[in-house]
PAMAR-437311 format. One record per residue (C-alpha): residue number from 1; x, y, z. Coordinates in pm, 1 decimal. Example, Ala and Ser with C-alpha at 12.3 -4.5 7.8 and 13.67 -1.06 7.14 Angstrom:
  num        px        py        pz
    1    1230.0    -450.0     780.0
    2    1367.0    -106.0     714.0
END
This chain:
  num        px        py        pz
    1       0.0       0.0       0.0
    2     148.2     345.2     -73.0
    3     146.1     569.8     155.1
    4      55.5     933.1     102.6
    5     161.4    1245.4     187.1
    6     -49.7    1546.6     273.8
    7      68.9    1826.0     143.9
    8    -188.3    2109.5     206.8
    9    -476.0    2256.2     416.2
   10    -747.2    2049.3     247.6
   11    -628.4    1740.8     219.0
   12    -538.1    1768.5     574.6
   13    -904.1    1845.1     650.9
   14   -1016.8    1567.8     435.9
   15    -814.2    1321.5     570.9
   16    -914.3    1400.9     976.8
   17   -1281.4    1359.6     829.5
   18   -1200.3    1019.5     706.3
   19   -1028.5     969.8    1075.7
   20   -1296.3    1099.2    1210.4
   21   -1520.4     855.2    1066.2
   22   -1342.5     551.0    1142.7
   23   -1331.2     686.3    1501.0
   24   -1731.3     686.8    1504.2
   25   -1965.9     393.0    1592.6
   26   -2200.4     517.3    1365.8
   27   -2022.7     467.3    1073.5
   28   -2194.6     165.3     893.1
   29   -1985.7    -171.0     817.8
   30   -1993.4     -83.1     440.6
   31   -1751.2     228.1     496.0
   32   -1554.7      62.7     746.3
   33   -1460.0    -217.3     483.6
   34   -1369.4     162.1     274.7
   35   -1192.9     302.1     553.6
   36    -964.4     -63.8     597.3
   37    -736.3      23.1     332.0
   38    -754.0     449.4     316.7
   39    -372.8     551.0     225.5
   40    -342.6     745.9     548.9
   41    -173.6     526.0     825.7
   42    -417.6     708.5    1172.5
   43    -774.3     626.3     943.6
   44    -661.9     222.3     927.6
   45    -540.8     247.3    1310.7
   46    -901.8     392.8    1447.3
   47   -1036.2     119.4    1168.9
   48    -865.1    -136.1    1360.8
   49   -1012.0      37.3    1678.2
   50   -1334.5      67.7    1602.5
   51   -1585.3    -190.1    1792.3
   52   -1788.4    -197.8    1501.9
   53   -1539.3    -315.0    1258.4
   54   -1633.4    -654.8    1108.3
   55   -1422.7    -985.2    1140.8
   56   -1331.3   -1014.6     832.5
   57   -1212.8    -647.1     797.3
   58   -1064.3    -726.4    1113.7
   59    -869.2    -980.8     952.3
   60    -753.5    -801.9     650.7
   61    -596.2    -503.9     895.3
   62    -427.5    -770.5    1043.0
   63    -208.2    -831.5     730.7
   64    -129.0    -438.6     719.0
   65     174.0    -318.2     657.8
   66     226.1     -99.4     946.4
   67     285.5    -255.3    1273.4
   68      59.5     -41.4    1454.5
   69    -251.2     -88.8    1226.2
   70    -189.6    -438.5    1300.2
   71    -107.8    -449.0    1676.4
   72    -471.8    -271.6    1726.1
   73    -629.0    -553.8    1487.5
   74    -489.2    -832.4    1711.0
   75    -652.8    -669.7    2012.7
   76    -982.1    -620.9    1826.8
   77   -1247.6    -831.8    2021.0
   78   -1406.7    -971.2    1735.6
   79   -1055.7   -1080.7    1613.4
   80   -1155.0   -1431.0    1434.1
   81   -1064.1   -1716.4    1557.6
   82    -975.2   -1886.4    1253.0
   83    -696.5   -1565.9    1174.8
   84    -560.4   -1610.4    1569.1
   85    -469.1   -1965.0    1524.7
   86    -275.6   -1867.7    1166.0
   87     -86.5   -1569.3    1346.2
   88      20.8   -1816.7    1652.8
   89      99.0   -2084.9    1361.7
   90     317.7   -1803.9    1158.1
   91     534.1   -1677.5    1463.9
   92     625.8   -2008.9    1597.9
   93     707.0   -2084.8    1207.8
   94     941.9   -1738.7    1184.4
   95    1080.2   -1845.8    1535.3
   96    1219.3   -2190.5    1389.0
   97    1357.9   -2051.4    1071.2
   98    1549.4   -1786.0    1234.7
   99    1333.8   -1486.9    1089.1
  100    1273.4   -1409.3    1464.5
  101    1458.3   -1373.2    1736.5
  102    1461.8   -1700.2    1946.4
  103    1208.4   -1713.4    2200.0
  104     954.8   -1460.9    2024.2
  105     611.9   -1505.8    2200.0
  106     430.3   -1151.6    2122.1
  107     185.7   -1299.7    1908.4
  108     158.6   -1586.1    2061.2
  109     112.4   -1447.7    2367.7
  110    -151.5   -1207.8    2270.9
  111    -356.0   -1504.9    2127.6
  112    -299.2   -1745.2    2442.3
  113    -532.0   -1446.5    2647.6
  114    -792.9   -1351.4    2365.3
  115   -1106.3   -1430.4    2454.9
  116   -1141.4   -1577.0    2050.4
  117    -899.5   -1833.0    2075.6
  118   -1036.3   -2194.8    2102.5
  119    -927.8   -2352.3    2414.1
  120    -754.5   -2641.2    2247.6
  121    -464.9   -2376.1    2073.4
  122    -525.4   -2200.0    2448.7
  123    -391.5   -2472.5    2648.4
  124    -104.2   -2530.2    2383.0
  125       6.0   -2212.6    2393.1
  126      64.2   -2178.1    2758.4
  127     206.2   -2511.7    2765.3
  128     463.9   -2450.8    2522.3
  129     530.1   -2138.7    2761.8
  130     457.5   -1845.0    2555.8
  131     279.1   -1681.0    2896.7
  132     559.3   -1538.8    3124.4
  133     391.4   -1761.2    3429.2
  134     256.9   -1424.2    3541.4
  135    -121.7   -1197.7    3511.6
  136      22.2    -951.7    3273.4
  137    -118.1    -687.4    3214.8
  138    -252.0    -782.3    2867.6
  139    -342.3   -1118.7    2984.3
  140    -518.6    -907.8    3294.6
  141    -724.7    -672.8    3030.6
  142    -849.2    -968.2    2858.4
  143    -972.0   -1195.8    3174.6
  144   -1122.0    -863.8    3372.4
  145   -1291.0    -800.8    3013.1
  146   -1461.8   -1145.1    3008.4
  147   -1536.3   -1124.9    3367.8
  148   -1647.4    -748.5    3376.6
  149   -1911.3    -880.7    3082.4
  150   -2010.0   -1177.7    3298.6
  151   -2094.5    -991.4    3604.5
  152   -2276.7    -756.1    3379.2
  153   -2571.1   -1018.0    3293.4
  154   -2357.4   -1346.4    3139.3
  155   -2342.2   -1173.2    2782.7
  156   -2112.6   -1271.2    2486.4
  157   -1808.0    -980.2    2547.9
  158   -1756.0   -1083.7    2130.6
  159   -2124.9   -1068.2    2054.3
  160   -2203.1    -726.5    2233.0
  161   -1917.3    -587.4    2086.4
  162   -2116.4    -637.0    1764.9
  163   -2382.9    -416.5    1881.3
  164   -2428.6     -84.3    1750.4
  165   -2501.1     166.2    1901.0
  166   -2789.0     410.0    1769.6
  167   -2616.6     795.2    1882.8
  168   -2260.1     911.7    1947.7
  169   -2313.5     868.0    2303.1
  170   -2587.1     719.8    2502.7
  171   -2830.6     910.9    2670.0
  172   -2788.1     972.9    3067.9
  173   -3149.4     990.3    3067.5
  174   -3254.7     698.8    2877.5
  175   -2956.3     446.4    2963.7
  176   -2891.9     515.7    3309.9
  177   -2967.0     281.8    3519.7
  178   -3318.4     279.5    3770.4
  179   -3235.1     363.9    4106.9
  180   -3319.1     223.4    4465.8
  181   -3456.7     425.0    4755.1
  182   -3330.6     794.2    4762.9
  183   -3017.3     727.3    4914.2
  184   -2861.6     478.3    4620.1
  185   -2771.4     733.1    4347.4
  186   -2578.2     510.1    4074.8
  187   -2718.3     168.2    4092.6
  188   -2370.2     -45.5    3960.6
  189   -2537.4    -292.2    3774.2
  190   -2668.2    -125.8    3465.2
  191   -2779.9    -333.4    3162.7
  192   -2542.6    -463.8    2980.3
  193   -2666.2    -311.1    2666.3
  194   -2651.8      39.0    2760.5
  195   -2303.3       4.2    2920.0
  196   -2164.6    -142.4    2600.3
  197   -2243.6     184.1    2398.4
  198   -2098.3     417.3    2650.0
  199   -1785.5     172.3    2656.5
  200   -1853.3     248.6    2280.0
  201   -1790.4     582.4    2307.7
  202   -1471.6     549.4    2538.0
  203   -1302.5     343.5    2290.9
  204   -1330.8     557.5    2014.4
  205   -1264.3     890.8    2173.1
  206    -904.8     697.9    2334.5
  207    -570.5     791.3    2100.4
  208    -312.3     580.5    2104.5
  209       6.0     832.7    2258.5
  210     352.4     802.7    2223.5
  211     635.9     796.6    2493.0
  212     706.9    1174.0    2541.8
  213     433.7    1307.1    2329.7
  214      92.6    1463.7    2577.2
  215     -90.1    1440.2    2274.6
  216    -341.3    1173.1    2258.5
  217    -223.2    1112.2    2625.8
  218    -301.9    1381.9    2778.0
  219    -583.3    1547.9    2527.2
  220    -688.9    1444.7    2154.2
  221    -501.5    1557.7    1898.9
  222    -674.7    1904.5    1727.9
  223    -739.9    2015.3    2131.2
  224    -897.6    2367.4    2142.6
  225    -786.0    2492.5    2462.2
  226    -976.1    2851.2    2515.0
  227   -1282.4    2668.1    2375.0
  228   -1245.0    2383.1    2647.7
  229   -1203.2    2704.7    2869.7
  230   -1451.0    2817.9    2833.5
  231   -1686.6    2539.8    2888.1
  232   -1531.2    2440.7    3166.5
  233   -1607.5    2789.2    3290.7
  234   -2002.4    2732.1    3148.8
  235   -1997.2    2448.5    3327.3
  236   -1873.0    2590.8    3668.7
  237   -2102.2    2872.1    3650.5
  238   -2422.0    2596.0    3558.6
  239   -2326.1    2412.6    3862.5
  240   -2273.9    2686.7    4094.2
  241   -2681.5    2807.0    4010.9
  242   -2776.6    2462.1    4041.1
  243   -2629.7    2425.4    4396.6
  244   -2700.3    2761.3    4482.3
  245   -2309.0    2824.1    4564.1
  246   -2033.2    3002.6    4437.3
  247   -1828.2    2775.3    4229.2
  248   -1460.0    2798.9    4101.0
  249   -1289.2    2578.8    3835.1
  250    -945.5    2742.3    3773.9
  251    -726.3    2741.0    3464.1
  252    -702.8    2388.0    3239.3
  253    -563.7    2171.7    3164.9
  254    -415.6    2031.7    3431.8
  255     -60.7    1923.7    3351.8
  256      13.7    1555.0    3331.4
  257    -336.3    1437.9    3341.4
  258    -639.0    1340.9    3122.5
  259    -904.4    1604.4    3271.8
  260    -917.8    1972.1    3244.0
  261   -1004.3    2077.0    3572.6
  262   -1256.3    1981.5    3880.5
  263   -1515.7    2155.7    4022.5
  264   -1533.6    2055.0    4401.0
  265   -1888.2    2113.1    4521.1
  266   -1889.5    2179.8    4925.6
  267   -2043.8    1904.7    5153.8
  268   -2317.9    2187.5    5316.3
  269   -2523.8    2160.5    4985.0
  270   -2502.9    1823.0    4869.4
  271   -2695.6    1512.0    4941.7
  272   -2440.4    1263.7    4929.8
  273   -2447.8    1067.1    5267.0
  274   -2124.9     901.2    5419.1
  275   -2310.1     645.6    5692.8
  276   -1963.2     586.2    5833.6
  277   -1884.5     954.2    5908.7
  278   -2258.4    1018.4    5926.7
  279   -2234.2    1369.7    5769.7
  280   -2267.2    1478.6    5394.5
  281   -1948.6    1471.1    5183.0
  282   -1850.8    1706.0    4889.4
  283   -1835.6    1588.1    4513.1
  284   -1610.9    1649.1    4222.7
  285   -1726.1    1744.2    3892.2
  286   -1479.6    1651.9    3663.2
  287   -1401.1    1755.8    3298.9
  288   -1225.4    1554.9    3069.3
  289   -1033.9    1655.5    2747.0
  290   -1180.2    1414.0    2565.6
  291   -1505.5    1405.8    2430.5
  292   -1678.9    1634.0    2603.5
  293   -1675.1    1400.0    2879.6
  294   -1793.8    1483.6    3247.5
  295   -1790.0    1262.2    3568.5
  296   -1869.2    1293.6    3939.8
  297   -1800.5    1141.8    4212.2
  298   -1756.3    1209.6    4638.8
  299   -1459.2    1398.0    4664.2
  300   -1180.2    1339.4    4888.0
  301    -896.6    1455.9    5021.8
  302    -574.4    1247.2    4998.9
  303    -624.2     890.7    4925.3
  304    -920.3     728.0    5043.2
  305    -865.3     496.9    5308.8
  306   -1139.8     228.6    5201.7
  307   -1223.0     265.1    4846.4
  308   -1377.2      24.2    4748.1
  309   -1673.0     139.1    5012.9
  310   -1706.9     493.0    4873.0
  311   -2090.3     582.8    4878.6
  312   -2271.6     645.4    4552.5
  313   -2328.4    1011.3    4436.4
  314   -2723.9    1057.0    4560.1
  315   -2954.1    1068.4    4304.0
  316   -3059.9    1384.8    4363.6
  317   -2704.9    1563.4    4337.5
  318   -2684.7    1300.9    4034.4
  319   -2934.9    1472.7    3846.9
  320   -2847.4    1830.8    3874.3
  321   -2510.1    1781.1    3739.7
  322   -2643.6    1548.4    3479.4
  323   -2878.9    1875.8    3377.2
  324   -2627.8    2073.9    3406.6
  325   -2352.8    1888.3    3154.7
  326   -2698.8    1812.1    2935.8
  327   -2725.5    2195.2    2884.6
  328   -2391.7    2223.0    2794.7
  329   -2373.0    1930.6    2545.5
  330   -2175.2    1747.9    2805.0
  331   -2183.9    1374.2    2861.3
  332   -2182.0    1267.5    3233.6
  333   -2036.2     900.3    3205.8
  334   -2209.2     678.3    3480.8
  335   -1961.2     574.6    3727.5
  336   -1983.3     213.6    3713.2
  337   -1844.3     230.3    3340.3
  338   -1578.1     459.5    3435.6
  339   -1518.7     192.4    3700.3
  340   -1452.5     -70.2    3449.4
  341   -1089.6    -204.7    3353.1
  342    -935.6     -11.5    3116.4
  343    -853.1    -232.9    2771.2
  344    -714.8      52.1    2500.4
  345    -362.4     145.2    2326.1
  346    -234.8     320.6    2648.3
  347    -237.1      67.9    2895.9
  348     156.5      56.1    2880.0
  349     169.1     402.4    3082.3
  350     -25.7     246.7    3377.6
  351     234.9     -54.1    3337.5
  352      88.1    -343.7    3576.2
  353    -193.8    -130.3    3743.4
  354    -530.7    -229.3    3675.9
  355    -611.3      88.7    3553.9
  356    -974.3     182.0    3493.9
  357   -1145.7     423.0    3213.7
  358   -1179.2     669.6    3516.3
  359    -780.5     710.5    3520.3
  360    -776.7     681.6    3161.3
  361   -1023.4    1008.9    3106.8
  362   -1039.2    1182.6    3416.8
  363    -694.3    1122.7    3630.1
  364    -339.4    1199.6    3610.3
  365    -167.0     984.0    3430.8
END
């Protein structure tokens, strides 16, 4: 494939619409198959990224010829099986004829954890000891992906990933989830369906970044700064009428990390109880640089000594920031999505953490 060169102001433009589509989950399977072999090198990477992106598309990106078009194919979830078991076939094959370094196992080791792979060619993979006899993290994306799926109503991971969604982002009003008493806020077990399109969303709006590069770390590549500003500043004032406070948010972005700024909402006039402490706590308003992407969540200082019993944001408080972020053309990602384990490009800069969408949107980095 020949590569090609842009060399002015429109084709520039043209070309980040063509990115831009592949980045989109409404782009049908007809332009994907289009998009698979476009002459620019970041259109075939978001191809290769895109949830949406049939198997057999899948398969031809795998046969790329750039490395990275081809590393984000063998990740793809609906990866077929059939291609996995010729990739594991072809390395050990360039490993005996000296085309490969002795002891090569990327491949291999990539197929021995995808959740495609029959079981047979899993079980002679590890035994021929392509796995490190450790949960790397790769190996740890892939199992907390099947499980996360499990927990979330014993779904197919490879058949929702089919699923398309029907907007660029799902509605907090329509998809988020009922809730229980007035005290609950963000019920954590949302249907499955609903939390696939927001993990949708998350997927396409994630870059892959480069070591020593913020961009597509850090914020998306084409990041409007004094526009972000400035909605972070529509956004602070939003909240502060809705809360009947003053609110501040600062200057953005804040360096070395995903977000743009927080808005910390006091304890006095929120909702959200802490039954340990017995008294209200305050909440953080978070936006992201990506996506027009908003989260909340209580709001602590220092690290919190029990997280994993940190009370839901009350429904109530829930609502007004969701109103507020609606009227902005803000997305408030529930928090049990932002919760789940993080499976993009950029997992190498959280190195064995199990990092979670939160940290990979919202969080330093």
């Amino acid at each position: 494939m020949d590569y090609q060169q842009i060399r002015s102001a429109a084709e520039r433009q043209v070309g980040l619409l063509r990115a831009n589509e592949a980045r989109s989950t409404d782009t049908t399977e007809q332009r994907l198959r289009e998009l698979a072999t476009d002459p620019l090198r970041p259109v075939r990477v978001w191809t290769a990224r895109n949830p949406n992106t049939p198997p057999d598309v899948v398969a031809i990106l795998l046969q790329d010829a750039d490395c990275s078009v081809r590393n984000e194919a063998l990740y793809h979830l609906r990866t077929p099986a059939a291609v996995l078991q010729v990739l594991a076939r072809q390395e050990a094959e360039e490993v005996e004829a000296a085309l490969l370094p002795n002891g090569t196992t990327h491949k291999r080791h990539v197929v021995a954890h995808h959740p495609n792979t029959p079981p047979q060619l899993r079980d002679e993979l590890i035994a021929a000891g392509v796995c490190p006899g450790r949960l790397c993290g790769m190996a740890a994306e892939f199992f907390r992906r099947v499980e996360f799926f499990r927990r979330r109503g014993g779904g197919n991971p490879r058949a929702e990933q089919g699923e398309r969604a029907s907007a660029p982002g799902p509605s907090p009003h329509t998809d988020s989830p009922p809730v229980a008493g007035d005290v609950t806020g963000i019920v954590p077990d949302a249907p499955a369906a609903g939390e696939e399109r927001w993990l949708s969303v998350l997927r396409a709006l994630d870059e892959p970044g480069r070591l020593g590069s913020a961009v597509g770390l850090e914020f998306p590549s084409g990041f409007d700064r004094a526009a972000m500003q400035t909605r972070f500043d529509q956004l602070a004032e939003g909240l502060s009428e809705a809360f009947g406070c003053r609110l501040l948010g600062g200057q953005g972005p804040q360096q070395d990390a995903a977000r743009f700024g927080v808005i910390r909402i006091p304890a006095e006039v929120t909702r959200t109880y802490d039954q340990r402490s017995g008294t209200c706590l305050p909440l953080a308003v978070i936006l992201s640089n990506f996506g027009a992407l908003t989260a909340c969540r209580p709001y602590r200082v220092g690290p919190a000594p029990d997280a994993d019993r940190t009370p839901p944001v009350h429904q109530a408080d829930y609502r007004r920031i969701e109103q507020v972020s609606a009227e902005l053309q803000l997305r408030l990602v529930p928090q049990h999505v932002l919760d789940a384990p993080y499976e993009g490009p950029n997992q190498w800069v959280f190195g064995p953490a199990e990092a979670t969408w939160f940290w990979r949107f919202f969080d330093y980095l």
